[in-house]
N, CA, C and O of each residue as an XYZ file, in Angstrom:
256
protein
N     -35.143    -27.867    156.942
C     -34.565    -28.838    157.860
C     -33.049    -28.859    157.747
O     -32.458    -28.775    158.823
N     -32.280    -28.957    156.605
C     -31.015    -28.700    156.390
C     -30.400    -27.550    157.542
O     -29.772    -27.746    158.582
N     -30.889    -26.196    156.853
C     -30.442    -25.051    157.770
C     -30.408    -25.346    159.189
O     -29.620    -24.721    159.899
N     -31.396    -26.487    159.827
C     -31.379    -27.069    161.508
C     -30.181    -27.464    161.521
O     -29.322    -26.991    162.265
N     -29.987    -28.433    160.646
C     -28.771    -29.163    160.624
C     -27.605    -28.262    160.473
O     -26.809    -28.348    161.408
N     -27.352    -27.577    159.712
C     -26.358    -27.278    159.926
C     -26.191    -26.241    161.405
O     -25.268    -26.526    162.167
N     -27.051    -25.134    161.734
C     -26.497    -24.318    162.799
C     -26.349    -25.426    164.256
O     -25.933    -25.091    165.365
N     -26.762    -26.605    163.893
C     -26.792    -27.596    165.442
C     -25.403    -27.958    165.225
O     -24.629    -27.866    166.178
N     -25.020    -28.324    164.187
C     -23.317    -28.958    163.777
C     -22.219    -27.221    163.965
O     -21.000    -27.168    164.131
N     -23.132    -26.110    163.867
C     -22.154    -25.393    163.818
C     -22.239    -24.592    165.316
O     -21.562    -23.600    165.586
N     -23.293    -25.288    166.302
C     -23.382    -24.628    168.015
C     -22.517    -26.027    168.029
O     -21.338    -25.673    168.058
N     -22.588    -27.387    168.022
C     -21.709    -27.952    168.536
C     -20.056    -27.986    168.339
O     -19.267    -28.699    168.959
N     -19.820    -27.217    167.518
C     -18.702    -27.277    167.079
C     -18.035    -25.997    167.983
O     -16.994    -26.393    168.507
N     -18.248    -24.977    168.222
C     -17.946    -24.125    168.875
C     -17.864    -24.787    170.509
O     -17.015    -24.600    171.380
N     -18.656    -25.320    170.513
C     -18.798    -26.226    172.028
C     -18.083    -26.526    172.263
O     -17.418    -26.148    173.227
N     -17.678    -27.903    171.028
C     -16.502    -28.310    171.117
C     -15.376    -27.892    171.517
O     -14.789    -28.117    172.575
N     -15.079    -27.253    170.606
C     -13.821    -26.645    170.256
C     -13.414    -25.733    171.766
O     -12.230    -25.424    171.901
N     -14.351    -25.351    172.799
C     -14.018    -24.708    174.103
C     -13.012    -25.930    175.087
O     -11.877    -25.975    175.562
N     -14.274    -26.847    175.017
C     -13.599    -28.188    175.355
C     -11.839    -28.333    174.846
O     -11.074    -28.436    175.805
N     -11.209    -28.344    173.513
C     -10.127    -28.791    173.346
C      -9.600    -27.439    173.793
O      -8.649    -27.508    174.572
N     -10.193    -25.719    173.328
C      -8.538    -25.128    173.885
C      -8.883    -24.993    175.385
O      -8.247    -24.213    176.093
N      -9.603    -25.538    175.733
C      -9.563    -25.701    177.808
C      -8.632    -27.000    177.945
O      -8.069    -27.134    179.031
N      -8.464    -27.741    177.192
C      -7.485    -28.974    177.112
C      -6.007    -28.778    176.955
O      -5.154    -29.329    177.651
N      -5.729    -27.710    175.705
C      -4.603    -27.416    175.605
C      -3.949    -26.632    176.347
O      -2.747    -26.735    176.594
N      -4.728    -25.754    176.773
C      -4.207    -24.480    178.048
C      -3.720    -25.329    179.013
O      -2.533    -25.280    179.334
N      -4.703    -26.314    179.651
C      -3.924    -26.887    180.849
C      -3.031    -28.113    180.595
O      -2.664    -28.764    181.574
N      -2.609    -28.525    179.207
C      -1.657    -29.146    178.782
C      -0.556    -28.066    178.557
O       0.530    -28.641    178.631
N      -0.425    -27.002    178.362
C       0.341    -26.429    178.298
C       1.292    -25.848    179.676
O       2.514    -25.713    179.744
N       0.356    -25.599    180.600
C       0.145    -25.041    181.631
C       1.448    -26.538    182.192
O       2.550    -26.011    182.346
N       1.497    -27.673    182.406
C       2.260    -28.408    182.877
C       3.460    -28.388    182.621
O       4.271    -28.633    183.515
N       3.941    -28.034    181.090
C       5.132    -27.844    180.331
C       5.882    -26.156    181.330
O       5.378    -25.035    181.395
N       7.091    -26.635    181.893
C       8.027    -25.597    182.507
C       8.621    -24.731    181.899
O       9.304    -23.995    182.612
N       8.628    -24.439    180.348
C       8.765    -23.894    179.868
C       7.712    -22.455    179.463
O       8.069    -21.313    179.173
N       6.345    -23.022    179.574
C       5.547    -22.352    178.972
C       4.785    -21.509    180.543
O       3.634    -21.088    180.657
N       5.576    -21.492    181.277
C       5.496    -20.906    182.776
C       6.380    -19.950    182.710
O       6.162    -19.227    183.682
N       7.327    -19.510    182.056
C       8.670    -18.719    182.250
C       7.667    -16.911    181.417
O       6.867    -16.722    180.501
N       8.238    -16.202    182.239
C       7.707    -14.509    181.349
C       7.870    -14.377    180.051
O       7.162    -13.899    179.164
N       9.175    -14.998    180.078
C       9.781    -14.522    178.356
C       9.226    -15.448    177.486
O       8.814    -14.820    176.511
N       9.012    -16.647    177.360
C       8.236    -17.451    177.421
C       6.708    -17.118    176.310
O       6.373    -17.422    175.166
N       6.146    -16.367    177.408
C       4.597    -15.972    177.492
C       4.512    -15.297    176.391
O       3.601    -15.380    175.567
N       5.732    -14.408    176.331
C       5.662    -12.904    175.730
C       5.678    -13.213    174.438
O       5.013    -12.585    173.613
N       6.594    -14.410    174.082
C       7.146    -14.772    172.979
C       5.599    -15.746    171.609
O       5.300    -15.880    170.422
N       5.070    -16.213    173.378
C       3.890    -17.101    172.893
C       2.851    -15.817    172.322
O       2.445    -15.872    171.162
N       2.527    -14.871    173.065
C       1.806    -13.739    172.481
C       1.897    -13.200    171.339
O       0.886    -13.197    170.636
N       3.236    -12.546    170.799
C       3.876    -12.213    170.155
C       3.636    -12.988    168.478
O       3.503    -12.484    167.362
N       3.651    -13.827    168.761
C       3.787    -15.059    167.599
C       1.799    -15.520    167.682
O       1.206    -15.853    166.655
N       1.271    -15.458    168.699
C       0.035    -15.536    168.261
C      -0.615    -14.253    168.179
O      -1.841    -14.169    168.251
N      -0.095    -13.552    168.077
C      -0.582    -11.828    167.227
C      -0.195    -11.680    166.272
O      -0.823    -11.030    165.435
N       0.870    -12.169    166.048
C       1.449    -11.894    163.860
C       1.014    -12.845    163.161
O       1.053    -12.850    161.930
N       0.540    -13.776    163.887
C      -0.147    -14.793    163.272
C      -1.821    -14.885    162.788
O      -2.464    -15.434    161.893
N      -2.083    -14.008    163.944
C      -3.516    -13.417    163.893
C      -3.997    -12.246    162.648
O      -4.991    -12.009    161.962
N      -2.781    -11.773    162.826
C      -2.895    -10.386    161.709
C      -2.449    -11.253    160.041
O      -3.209    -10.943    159.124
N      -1.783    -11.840    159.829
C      -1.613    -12.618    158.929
C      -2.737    -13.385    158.406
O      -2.796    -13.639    157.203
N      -3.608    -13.761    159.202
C      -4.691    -14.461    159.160
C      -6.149    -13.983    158.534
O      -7.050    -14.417    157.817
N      -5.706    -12.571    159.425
C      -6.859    -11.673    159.380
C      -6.960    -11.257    157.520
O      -7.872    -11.534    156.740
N      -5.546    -10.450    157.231
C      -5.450     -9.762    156.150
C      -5.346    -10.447    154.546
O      -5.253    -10.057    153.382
N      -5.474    -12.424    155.740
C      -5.795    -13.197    154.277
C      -7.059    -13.498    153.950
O      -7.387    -14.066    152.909
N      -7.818    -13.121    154.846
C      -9.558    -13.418    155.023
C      -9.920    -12.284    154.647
O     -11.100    -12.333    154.303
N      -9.307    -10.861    154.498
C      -9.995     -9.809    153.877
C      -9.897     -9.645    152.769
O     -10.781     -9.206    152.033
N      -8.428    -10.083    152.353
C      -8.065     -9.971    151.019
C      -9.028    -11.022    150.027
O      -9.232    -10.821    148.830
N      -9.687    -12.448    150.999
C     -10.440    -13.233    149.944
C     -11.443    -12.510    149.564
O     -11.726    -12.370    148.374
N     -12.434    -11.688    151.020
C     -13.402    -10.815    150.733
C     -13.588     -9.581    149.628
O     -14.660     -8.981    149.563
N     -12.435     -9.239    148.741
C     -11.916     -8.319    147.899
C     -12.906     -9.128    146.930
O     -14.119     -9.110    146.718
N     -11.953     -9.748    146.511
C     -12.062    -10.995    145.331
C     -13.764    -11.711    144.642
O     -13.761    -12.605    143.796
Protein backbone atom coordinates (compact mmCIF):
# COMPACT_ATOMS: atom_id res chain seq x y z
CA UNK A 1 0.00 0.00 0.00
CA UNK A 2 2.87 2.45 0.72
CA UNK A 3 4.42 1.89 -2.86
CA UNK A 4 0.44 3.19 -4.02
CA UNK A 5 1.16 5.97 -2.09
CA UNK A 6 3.96 7.00 -3.07
CA UNK A 7 3.81 6.62 -7.18
CA UNK A 8 0.11 8.62 -6.72
CA UNK A 9 2.20 11.56 -4.80
CA UNK A 10 4.85 11.09 -7.41
CA UNK A 11 2.03 11.15 -10.84
CA UNK A 12 0.68 14.11 -8.97
CA UNK A 13 3.56 15.88 -8.60
CA UNK A 14 4.66 15.83 -12.14
CA UNK A 15 1.04 17.04 -12.84
CA UNK A 16 1.62 19.53 -10.87
CA UNK A 17 4.54 20.82 -11.60
CA UNK A 18 3.15 21.15 -15.67
CA UNK A 19 0.59 23.37 -14.13
CA UNK A 20 3.33 25.88 -12.50
CA UNK A 21 5.95 25.89 -15.56
CA UNK A 22 2.64 26.58 -17.87
CA UNK A 23 2.28 29.46 -15.20
CA UNK A 24 5.64 30.75 -15.41
CA UNK A 25 6.03 30.69 -19.23
CA UNK A 26 3.05 32.87 -19.53
CA UNK A 27 4.23 35.02 -16.62
CA UNK A 28 7.15 35.43 -18.32
CA UNK A 29 5.78 35.81 -21.64
CA UNK A 30 4.18 39.41 -20.28
CA UNK A 31 7.61 40.75 -19.06
CA UNK A 32 9.08 43.01 -22.36
CA UNK A 33 12.10 42.04 -21.74
CA UNK A 34 11.84 38.38 -21.99
CA UNK A 35 10.28 39.02 -25.70
CA UNK A 36 13.55 40.62 -27.07
CA UNK A 37 16.03 37.77 -29.34
CA UNK A 38 18.98 38.52 -27.34
CA UNK A 39 17.06 38.11 -24.52
CA UNK A 40 15.94 34.44 -25.39
CA UNK A 41 19.37 33.48 -26.37
CA UNK A 42 20.79 34.58 -23.20
CA UNK A 43 17.78 32.76 -21.30
CA UNK A 44 18.87 29.47 -23.24
CA UNK A 45 22.29 29.80 -22.80
CA UNK A 46 22.19 30.04 -18.99
CA UNK A 47 19.52 27.29 -18.88
CA UNK A 48 21.97 24.89 -20.73
CA UNK A 49 25.11 25.50 -18.43
CA UNK A 50 22.96 25.15 -15.87
CA UNK A 51 21.58 21.94 -17.07
CA UNK A 52 25.02 20.47 -17.70
CA UNK A 53 26.14 21.54 -14.24
CA UNK A 54 23.30 19.78 -12.92
CA UNK A 55 23.62 16.87 -14.90
CA UNK A 56 27.48 16.18 -14.05
CA UNK A 57 26.48 16.68 -10.29
CA UNK A 58 23.90 13.83 -10.42
CA UNK A 59 26.46 11.59 -12.13
CA UNK A 60 29.17 12.32 -10.12
CA UNK A 61 26.70 11.30 -6.91
CA UNK A 62 26.03 8.06 -8.99
CA UNK A 63 30.02 7.33 -8.84
CA UNK A 64 30.00 7.45 -5.13
Amino acid sequence: MTHKKLILAEVALILVSVLIFRSLWMLLDKIPLMNKESTLWLSLFFGGLVTVFILYYIAKQDRK
